[in-house]
gemmi code that builds the backbone of each chain (N, CA, C; Angstrom):
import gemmi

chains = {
    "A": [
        ("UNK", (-18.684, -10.691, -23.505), (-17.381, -9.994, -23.517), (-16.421, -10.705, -22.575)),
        ("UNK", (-15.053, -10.806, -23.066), (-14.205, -11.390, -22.111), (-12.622, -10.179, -21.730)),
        ("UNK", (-12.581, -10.939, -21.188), (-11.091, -10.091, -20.723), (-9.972, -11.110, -20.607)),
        ("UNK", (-9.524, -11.054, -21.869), (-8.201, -11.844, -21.741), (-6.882, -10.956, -21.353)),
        ("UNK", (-5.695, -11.538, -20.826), (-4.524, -11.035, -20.381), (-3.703, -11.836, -20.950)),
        ("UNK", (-2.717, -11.445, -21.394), (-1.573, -11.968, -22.295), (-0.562, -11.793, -21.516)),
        ("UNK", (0.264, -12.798, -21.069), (1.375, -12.421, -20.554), (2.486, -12.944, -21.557)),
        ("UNK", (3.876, -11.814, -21.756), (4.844, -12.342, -22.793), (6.140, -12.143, -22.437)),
        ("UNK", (7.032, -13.303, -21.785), (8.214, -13.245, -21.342), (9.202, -13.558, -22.410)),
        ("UNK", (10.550, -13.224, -21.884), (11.874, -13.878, -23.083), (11.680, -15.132, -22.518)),
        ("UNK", (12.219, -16.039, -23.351), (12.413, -17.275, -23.195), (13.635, -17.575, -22.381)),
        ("UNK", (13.450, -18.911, -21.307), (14.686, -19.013, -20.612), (16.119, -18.999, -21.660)),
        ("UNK", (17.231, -18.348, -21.233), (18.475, -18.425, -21.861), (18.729, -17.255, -22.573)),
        ("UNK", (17.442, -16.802, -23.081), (17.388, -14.949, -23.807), (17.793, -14.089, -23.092)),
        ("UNK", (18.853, -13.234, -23.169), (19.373, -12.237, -22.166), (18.951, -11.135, -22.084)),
        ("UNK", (18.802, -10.255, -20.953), (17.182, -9.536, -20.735), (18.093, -8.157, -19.821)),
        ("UNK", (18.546, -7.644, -21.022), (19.761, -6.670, -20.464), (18.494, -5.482, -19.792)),
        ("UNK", (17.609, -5.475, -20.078), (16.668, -4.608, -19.023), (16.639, -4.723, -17.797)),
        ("UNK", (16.246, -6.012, -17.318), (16.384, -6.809, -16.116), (17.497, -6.659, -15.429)),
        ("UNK", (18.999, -6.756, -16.548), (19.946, -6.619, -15.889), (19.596, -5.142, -15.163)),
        ("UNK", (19.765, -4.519, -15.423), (19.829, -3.020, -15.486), (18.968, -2.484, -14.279)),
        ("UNK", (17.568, -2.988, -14.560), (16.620, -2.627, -13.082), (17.493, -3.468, -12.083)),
        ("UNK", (18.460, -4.615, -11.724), (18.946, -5.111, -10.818), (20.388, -4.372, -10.412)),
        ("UNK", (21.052, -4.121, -11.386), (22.097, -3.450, -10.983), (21.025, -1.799, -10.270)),
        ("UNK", (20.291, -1.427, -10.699), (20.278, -0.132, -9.843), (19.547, -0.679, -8.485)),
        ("UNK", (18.879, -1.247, -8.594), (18.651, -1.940, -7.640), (19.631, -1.893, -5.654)),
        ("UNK", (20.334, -2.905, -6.724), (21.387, -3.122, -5.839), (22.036, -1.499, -5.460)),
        ("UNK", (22.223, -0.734, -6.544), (22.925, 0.559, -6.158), (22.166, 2.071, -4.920)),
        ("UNK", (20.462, 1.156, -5.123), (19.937, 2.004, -4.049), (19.900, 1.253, -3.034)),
        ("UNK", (20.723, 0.167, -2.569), (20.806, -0.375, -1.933), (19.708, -1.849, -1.129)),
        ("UNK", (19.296, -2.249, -2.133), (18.222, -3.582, -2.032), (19.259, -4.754, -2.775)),
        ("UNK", (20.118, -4.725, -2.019), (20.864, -6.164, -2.211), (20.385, -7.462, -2.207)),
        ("UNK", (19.798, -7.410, -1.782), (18.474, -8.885, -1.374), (18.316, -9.130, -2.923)),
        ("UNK", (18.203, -8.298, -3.822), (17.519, -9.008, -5.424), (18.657, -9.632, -6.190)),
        ("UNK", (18.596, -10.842, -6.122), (19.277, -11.530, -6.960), (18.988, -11.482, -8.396)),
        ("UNK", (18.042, -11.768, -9.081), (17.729, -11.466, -10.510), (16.746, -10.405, -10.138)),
        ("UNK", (16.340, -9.758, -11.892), (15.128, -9.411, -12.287), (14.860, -9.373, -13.698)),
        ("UNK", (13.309, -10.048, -14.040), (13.564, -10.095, -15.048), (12.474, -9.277, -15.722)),
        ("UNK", (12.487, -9.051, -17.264), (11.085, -7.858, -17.347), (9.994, -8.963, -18.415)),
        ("UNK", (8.998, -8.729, -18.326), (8.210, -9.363, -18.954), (7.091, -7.922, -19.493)),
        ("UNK", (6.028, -8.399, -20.368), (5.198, -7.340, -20.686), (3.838, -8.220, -20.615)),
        ("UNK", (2.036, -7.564, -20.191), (0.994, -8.370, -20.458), (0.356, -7.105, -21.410)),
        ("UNK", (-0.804, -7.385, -21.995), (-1.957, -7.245, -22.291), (-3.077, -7.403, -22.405)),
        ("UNK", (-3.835, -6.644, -21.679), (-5.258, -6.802, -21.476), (-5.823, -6.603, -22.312)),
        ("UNK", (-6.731, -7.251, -22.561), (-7.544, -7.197, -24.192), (-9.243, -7.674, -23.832)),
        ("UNK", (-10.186, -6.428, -24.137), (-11.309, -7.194, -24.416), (-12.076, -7.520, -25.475)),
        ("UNK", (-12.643, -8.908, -25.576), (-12.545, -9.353, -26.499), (-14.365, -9.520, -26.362)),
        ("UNK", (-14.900, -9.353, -27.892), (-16.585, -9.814, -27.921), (-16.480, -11.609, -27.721)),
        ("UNK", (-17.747, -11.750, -27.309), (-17.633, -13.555, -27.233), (-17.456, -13.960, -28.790)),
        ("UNK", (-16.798, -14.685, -29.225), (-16.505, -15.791, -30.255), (-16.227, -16.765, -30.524)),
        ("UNK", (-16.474, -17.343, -31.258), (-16.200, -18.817, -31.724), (-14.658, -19.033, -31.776)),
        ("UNK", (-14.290, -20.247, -30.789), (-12.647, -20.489, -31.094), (-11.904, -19.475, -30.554)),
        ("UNK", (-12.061, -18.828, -29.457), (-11.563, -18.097, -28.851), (-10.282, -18.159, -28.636)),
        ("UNK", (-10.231, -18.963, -27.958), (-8.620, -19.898, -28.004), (-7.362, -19.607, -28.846)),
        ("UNK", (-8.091, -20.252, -29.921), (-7.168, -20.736, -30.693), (-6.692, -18.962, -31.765)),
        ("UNK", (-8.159, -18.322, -31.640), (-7.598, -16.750, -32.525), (-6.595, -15.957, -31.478)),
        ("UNK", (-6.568, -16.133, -30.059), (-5.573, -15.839, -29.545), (-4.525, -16.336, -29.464)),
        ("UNK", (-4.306, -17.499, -29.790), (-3.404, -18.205, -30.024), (-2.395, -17.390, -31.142)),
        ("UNK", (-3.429, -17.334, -31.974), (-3.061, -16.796, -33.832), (-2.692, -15.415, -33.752)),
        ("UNK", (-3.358, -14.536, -32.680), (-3.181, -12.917, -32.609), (-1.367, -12.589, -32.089)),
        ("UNK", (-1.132, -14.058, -30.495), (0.008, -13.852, -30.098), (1.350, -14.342, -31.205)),
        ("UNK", (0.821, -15.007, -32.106), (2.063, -15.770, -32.949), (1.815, -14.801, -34.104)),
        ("UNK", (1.084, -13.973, -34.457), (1.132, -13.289, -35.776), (1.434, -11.385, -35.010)),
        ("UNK", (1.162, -10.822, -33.993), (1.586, -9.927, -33.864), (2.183, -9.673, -32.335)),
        ("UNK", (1.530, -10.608, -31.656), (1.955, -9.658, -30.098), (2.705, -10.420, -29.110)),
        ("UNK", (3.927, -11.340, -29.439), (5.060, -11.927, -29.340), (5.473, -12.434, -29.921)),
        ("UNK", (6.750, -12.291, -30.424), (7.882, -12.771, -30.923), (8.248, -14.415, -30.734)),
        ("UNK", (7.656, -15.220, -31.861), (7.645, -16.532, -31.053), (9.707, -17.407, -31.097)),
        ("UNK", (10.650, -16.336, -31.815), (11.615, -16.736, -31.829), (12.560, -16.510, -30.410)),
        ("UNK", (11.896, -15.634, -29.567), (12.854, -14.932, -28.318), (11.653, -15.260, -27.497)),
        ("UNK", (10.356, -15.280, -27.545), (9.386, -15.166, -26.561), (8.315, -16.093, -26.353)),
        ("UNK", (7.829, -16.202, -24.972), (7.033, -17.110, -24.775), (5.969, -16.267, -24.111)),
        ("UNK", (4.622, -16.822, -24.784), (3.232, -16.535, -24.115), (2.421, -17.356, -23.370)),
        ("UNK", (1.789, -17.059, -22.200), (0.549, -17.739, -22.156), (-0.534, -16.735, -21.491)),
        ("UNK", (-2.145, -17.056, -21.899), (-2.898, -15.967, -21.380), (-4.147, -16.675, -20.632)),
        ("UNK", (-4.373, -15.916, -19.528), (-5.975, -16.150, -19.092), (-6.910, -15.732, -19.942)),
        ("UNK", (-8.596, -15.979, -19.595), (-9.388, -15.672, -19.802), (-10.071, -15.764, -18.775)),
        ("UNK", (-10.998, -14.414, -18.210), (-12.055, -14.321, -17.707), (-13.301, -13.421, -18.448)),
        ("UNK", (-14.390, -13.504, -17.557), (-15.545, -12.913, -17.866), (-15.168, -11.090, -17.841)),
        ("UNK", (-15.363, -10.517, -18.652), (-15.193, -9.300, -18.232), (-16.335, -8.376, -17.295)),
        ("UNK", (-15.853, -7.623, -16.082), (-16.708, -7.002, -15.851), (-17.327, -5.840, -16.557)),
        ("UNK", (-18.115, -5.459, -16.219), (-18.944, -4.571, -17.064), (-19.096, -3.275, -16.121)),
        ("UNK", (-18.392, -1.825, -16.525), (-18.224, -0.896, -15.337), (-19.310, 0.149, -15.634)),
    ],
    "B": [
        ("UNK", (14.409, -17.574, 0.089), (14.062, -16.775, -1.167), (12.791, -16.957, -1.786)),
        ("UNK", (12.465, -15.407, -2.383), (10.902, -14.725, -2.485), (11.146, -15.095, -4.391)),
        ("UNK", (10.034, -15.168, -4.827), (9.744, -14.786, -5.834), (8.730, -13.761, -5.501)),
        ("UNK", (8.944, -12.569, -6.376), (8.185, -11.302, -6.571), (7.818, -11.159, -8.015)),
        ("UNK", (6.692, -10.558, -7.929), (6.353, -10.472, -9.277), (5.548, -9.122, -9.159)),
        ("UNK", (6.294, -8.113, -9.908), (5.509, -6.706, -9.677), (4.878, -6.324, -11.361)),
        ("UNK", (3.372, -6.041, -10.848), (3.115, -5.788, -11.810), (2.731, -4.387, -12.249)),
        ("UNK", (3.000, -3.249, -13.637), (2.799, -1.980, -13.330), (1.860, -1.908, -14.401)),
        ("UNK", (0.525, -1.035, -14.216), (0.149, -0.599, -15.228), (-0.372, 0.875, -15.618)),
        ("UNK", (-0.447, 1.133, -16.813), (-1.039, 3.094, -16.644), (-2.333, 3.171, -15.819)),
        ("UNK", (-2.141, 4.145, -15.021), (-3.404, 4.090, -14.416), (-4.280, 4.439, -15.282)),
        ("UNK", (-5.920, 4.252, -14.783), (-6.786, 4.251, -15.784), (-7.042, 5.825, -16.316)),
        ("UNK", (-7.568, 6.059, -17.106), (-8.245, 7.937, -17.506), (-6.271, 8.149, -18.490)),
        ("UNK", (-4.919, 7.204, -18.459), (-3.708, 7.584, -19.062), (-3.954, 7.066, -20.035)),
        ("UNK", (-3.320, 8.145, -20.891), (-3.788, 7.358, -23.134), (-2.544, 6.567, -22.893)),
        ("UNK", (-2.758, 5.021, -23.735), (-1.863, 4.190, -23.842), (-2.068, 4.180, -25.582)),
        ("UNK", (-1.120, 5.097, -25.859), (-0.639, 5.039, -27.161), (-0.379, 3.644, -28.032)),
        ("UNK", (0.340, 2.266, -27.122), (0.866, 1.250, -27.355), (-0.525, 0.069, -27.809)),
        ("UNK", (-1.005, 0.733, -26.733), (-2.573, -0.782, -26.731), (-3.291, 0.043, -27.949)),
        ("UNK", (-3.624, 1.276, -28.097), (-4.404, 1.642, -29.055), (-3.548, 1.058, -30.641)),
        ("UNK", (-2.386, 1.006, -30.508), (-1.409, 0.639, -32.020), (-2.365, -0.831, -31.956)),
        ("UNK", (-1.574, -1.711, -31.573), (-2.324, -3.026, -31.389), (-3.791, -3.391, -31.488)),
        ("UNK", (-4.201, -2.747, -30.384), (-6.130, -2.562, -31.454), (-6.122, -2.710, -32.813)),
        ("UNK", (-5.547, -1.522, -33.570), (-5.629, -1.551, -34.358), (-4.886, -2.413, -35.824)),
        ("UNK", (-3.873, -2.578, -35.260), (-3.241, -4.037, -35.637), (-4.114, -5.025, -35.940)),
        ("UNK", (-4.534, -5.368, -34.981), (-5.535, -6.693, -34.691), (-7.049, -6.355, -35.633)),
        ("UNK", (-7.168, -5.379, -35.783), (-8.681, -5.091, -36.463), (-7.881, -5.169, -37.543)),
        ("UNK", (-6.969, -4.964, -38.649), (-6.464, -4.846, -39.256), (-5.882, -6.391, -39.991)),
        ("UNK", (-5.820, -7.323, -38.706), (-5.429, -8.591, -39.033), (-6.891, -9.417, -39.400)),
        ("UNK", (-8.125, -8.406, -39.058), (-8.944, -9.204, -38.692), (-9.407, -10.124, -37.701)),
        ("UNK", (-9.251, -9.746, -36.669), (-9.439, -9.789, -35.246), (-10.769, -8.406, -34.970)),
        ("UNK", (-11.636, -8.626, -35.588), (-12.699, -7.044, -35.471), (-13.043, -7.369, -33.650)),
        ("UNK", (-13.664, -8.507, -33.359), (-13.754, -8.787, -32.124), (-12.774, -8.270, -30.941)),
        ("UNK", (-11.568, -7.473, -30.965), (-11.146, -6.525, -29.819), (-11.501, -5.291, -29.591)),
        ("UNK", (-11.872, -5.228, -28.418), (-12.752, -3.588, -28.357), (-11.510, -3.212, -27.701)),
        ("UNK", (-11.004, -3.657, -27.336), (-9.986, -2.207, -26.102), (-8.701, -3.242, -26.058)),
        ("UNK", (-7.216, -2.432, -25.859), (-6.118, -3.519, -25.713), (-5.248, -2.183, -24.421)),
        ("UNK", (-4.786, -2.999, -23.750), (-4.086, -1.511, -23.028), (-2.798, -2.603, -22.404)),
        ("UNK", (-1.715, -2.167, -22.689), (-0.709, -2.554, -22.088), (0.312, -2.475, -20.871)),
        ("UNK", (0.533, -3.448, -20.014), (1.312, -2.979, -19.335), (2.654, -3.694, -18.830)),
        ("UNK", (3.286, -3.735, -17.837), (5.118, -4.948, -17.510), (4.549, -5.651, -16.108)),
        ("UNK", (5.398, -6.297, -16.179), (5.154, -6.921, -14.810), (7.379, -7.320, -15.027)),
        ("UNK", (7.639, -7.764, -13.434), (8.830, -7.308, -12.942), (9.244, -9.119, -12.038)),
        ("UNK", (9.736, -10.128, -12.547), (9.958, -11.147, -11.740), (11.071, -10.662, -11.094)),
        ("UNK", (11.348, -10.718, -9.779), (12.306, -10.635, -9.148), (12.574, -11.762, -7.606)),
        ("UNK", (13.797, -12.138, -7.902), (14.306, -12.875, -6.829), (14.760, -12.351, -5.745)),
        ("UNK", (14.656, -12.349, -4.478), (14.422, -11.540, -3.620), (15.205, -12.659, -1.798)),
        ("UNK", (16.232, -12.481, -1.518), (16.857, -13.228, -0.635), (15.725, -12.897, 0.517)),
        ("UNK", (15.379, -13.694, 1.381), (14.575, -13.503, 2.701), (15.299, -12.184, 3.485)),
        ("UNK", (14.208, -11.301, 3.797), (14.697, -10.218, 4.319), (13.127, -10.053, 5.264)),
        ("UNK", (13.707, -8.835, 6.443), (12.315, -8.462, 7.261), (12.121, -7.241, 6.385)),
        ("UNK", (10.766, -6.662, 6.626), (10.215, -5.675, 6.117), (10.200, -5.704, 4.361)),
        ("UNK", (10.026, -7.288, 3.792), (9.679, -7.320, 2.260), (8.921, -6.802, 1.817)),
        ("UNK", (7.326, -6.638, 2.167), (6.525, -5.654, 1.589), (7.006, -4.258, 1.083)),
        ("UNK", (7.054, -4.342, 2.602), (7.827, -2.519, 2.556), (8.915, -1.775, 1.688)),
        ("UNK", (10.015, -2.829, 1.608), (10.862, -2.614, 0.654), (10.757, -2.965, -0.547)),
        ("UNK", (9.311, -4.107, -0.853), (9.180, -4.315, -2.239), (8.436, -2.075, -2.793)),
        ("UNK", (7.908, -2.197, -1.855), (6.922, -0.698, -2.443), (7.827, 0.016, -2.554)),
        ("UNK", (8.894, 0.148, -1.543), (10.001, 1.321, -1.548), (10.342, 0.921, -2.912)),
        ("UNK", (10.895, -0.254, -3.730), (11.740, -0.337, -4.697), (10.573, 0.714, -5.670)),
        ("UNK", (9.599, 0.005, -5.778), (8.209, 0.423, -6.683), (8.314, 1.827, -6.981)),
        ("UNK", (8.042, 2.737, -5.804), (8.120, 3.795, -5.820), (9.650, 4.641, -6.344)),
        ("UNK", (10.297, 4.397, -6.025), (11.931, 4.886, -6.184), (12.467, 4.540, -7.835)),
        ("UNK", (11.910, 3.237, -8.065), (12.632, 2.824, -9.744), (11.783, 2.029, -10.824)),
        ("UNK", (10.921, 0.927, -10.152), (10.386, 0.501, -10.534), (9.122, 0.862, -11.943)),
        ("UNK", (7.853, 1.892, -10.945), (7.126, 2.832, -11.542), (7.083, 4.006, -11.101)),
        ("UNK", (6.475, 4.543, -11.956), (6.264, 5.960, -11.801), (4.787, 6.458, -11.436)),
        ("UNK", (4.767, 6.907, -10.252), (3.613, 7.195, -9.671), (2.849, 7.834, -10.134)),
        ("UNK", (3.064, 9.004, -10.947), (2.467, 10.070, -11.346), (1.414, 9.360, -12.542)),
        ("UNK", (1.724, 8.366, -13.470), (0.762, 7.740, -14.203), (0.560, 6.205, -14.221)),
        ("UNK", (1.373, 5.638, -12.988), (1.732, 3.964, -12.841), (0.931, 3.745, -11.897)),
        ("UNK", (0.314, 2.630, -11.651), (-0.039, 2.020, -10.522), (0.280, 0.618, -10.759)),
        ("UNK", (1.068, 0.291, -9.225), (1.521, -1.096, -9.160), (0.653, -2.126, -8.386)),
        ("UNK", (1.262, -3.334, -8.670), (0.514, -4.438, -7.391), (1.585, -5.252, -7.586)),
        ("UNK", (2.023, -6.060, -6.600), (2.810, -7.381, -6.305), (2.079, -8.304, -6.005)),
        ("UNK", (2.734, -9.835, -6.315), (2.255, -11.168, -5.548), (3.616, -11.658, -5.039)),
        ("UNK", (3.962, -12.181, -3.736), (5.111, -12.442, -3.331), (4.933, -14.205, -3.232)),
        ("UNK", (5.717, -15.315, -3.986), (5.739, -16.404, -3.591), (6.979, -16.953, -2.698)),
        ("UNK", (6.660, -18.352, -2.492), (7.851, -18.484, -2.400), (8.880, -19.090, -3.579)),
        ("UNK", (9.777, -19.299, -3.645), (10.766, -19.228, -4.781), (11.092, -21.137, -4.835)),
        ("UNK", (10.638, -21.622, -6.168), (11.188, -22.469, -6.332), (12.615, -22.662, -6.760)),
        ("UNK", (13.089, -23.454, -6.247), (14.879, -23.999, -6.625), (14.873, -24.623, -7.563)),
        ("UNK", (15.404, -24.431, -9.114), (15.839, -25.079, -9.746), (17.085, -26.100, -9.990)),
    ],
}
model = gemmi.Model(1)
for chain_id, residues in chains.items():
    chain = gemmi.Chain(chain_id)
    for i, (resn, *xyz) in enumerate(residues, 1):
        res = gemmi.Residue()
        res.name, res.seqid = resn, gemmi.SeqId(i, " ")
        for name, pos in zip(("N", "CA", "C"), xyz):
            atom = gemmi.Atom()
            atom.name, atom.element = name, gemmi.Element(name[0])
            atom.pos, atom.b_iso = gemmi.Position(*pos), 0.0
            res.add_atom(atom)
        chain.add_residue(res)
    model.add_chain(chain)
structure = gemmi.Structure()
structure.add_model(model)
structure.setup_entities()
Protein backbone atom coordinates (compact mmCIF):
# COMPACT_ATOMS: atom_id res chain seq x y z
CA UNK A 1 0.00 0.00 0.00
CA UNK A 2 1.21 3.47 -0.73
CA UNK A 3 0.23 6.88 0.12
CA UNK A 4 0.47 9.17 -2.55
CA UNK A 5 -0.24 13.09 -2.18
CA UNK A 6 -1.17 15.11 -5.06
CA UNK A 7 -0.49 18.49 -4.92
CA UNK A 8 -2.52 20.87 -7.62
CA UNK A 9 -1.74 24.54 -8.08
CA UNK A 10 -2.96 27.28 -10.88
CA UNK A 11 -0.38 27.73 -13.11
CA UNK A 12 1.94 30.80 -12.88
CA UNK A 13 -0.04 33.84 -14.63
CA UNK A 14 -3.68 32.12 -13.73
CA UNK A 15 -5.42 34.58 -11.52
CA UNK A 16 -6.36 33.09 -8.20
CA UNK A 17 -9.10 35.59 -7.11
CA UNK A 18 -9.32 33.27 -3.88
CA UNK A 19 -5.90 34.09 -2.89
CA UNK A 20 -6.70 37.47 -3.70
CA UNK A 21 -9.38 37.53 -1.25
CA UNK A 22 -7.70 35.45 1.76
CA UNK A 23 -4.96 38.45 1.30
CA UNK A 24 -7.08 41.32 1.19
CA UNK A 25 -8.76 40.06 4.54
CA UNK A 26 -5.74 39.38 5.64
CA UNK A 27 -4.40 42.59 5.46
CA UNK A 28 -7.89 43.90 6.91
CA UNK A 29 -7.27 41.93 10.25
CA UNK A 30 -4.38 43.52 10.18
CA UNK A 31 -1.27 41.08 9.02
CA UNK A 32 0.15 43.45 6.57
CA UNK A 33 3.33 41.54 6.34
CA UNK A 34 1.44 39.14 3.52
CA UNK A 35 2.27 40.19 0.35
CA UNK A 36 0.63 37.42 -1.81
CA UNK A 37 -1.44 34.35 -1.15
CA UNK A 38 -2.04 31.86 -3.14
CA UNK A 39 -4.56 28.71 -2.81
CA UNK A 40 -3.59 25.44 -4.02
CA UNK A 41 -5.52 22.00 -3.22
CA UNK A 42 -3.65 18.19 -2.36
CA UNK A 43 -4.91 14.77 -2.18
CA UNK A 44 -4.11 12.01 -0.30
CA UNK A 45 -4.77 8.88 -1.88
CA UNK A 46 -4.08 5.30 -0.89
CA UNK A 47 -3.19 3.37 -3.34
CA UNK A 48 -2.71 -0.91 -3.45
CA UNK A 49 0.93 -1.63 -4.80
CA UNK A 50 0.86 -1.73 -8.72
CA UNK A 51 2.45 -2.00 -11.69
CA UNK A 52 3.38 1.52 -13.27
CA UNK A 53 2.42 3.37 -10.52
CA UNK A 54 3.70 6.42 -11.84
CA UNK A 55 2.61 6.75 -14.79
CA UNK A 56 -1.53 5.68 -13.71
CA UNK A 57 -1.09 8.67 -11.55
CA UNK A 58 0.10 10.50 -13.96
CA UNK A 59 -3.18 9.39 -16.10
CA UNK A 60 -5.64 9.75 -12.88
CA UNK A 61 -4.21 13.65 -12.51
CA UNK A 62 -4.65 14.48 -16.41
CA UNK A 63 -7.99 12.56 -16.80
CA UNK A 64 -9.78 13.71 -13.53
CA UNK A 65 -8.04 15.46 -10.66
CA UNK A 66 -6.46 18.62 -12.36
CA UNK A 67 -7.25 20.64 -14.91
CA UNK A 68 -4.21 20.36 -17.13
CA UNK A 69 -5.33 23.75 -19.05
CA UNK A 70 -5.16 26.22 -15.73
CA UNK A 71 -3.26 23.66 -13.49
CA UNK A 72 -0.21 22.15 -12.56
CA UNK A 73 0.51 18.87 -10.57
CA UNK A 74 3.13 17.11 -8.98
CA UNK A 75 2.86 14.21 -6.31
CA UNK A 76 4.92 12.22 -3.75
CA UNK A 77 4.89 8.79 -2.97
CA UNK A 78 5.51 7.10 0.21
CA UNK A 79 5.04 3.81 1.98
CA UNK A 80 1.83 4.01 3.71
CA UNK A 81 1.58 3.50 7.31
CA UNK A 82 -0.56 0.98 8.50
CA UNK A 83 -2.76 2.31 11.72
CA UNK B 1 10.81 37.51 3.24
CA UNK B 2 9.11 34.09 4.41
CA UNK B 3 7.60 31.76 2.21
CA UNK B 4 4.71 30.05 4.17
CA UNK B 5 2.96 27.34 3.18
CA UNK B 6 -0.13 26.42 5.33
CA UNK B 7 -1.51 23.40 5.00
CA UNK B 8 -5.36 22.55 6.18
CA UNK B 9 -6.93 19.38 6.37
CA UNK B 10 -10.44 17.76 7.82
CA UNK B 11 -9.53 16.41 10.80
CA UNK B 12 -9.66 12.76 10.90
CA UNK B 13 -13.27 10.77 12.21
CA UNK B 14 -14.82 14.39 9.44
CA UNK B 15 -16.82 12.79 6.27
CA UNK B 16 -15.06 14.30 3.30
CA UNK B 17 -17.81 14.20 0.93
CA UNK B 18 -15.17 15.51 -1.89
CA UNK B 19 -12.43 12.55 -1.56
CA UNK B 20 -15.26 9.99 -1.33
CA UNK B 21 -16.71 11.65 -5.06
CA UNK B 22 -13.19 11.03 -6.45
CA UNK B 23 -12.78 7.48 -5.06
CA UNK B 24 -15.28 6.86 -6.81
CA UNK B 25 -14.48 8.58 -9.95
CA UNK B 26 -11.31 6.80 -10.09
CA UNK B 27 -12.89 3.23 -9.53
CA UNK B 28 -15.09 4.24 -12.16
CA UNK B 29 -12.15 5.27 -14.50
CA UNK B 30 -10.70 2.14 -13.53
CA UNK B 31 -8.25 2.97 -11.12
CA UNK B 32 -9.90 -0.13 -8.69
CA UNK B 33 -6.44 0.14 -6.87
CA UNK B 34 -7.59 3.43 -4.62
CA UNK B 35 -8.83 2.50 -1.31
CA UNK B 36 -9.33 5.91 0.35
CA UNK B 37 -8.89 9.64 -1.31
CA UNK B 38 -9.50 12.53 1.26
CA UNK B 39 -8.88 16.01 0.33
CA UNK B 40 -7.48 18.92 1.53
CA UNK B 41 -5.72 23.12 0.59
CA UNK B 42 -2.66 24.16 1.46
CA UNK B 43 -2.13 28.27 1.51
CA UNK B 44 1.39 29.76 -0.17
CA UNK B 45 1.87 32.91 1.36
CA UNK B 46 4.52 35.62 1.18
CA UNK B 47 5.15 36.94 4.34
CA UNK B 48 7.61 40.31 4.86
CA UNK B 49 10.14 39.44 7.90
CA UNK B 50 8.32 40.17 11.00
CA UNK B 51 9.01 39.07 14.96
CA UNK B 52 6.58 36.70 16.37
CA UNK B 53 5.94 34.75 12.68
CA UNK B 54 4.91 31.58 14.11
CA UNK B 55 2.61 33.16 16.27
CA UNK B 56 0.99 35.26 13.86
CA UNK B 57 1.17 32.61 11.20
CA UNK B 58 -1.38 30.45 13.85
CA UNK B 59 -3.21 33.65 14.76
CA UNK B 60 -3.95 34.08 10.90
CA UNK B 61 -4.87 30.06 10.93
CA UNK B 62 -7.12 30.31 13.57
CA UNK B 63 -9.03 33.71 12.77
CA UNK B 64 -9.44 33.02 8.68
CA UNK B 65 -7.50 30.64 7.41
CA UNK B 66 -9.23 27.24 9.01
CA UNK B 67 -11.72 26.35 10.91
CA UNK B 68 -10.99 24.70 14.04
CA UNK B 69 -13.99 23.01 14.81
CA UNK B 70 -13.28 20.36 11.82
CA UNK B 71 -9.68 21.76 10.34
CA UNK B 72 -6.46 20.98 11.49
CA UNK B 73 -3.53 22.93 10.22
CA UNK B 74 0.36 22.65 9.91
CA UNK B 75 2.83 25.18 8.30
CA UNK B 76 6.44 24.94 6.83
CA UNK B 77 8.06 28.41 6.88
CA UNK B 78 11.00 28.89 4.17
CA UNK B 79 12.87 31.28 3.21
CA UNK B 80 11.55 33.09 0.09
CA UNK B 81 13.25 32.89 -3.10
CA UNK B 82 13.53 36.20 -5.34
CA UNK B 83 12.50 35.92 -8.61
Amino acid sequence: MKKVTVYITLKQGVLDPQGKAIQTSLHSLGYEEVQEARVGKFIELQIDDKEDLDARINAMCDQLLANPVIEDFRFDVEEAVQS
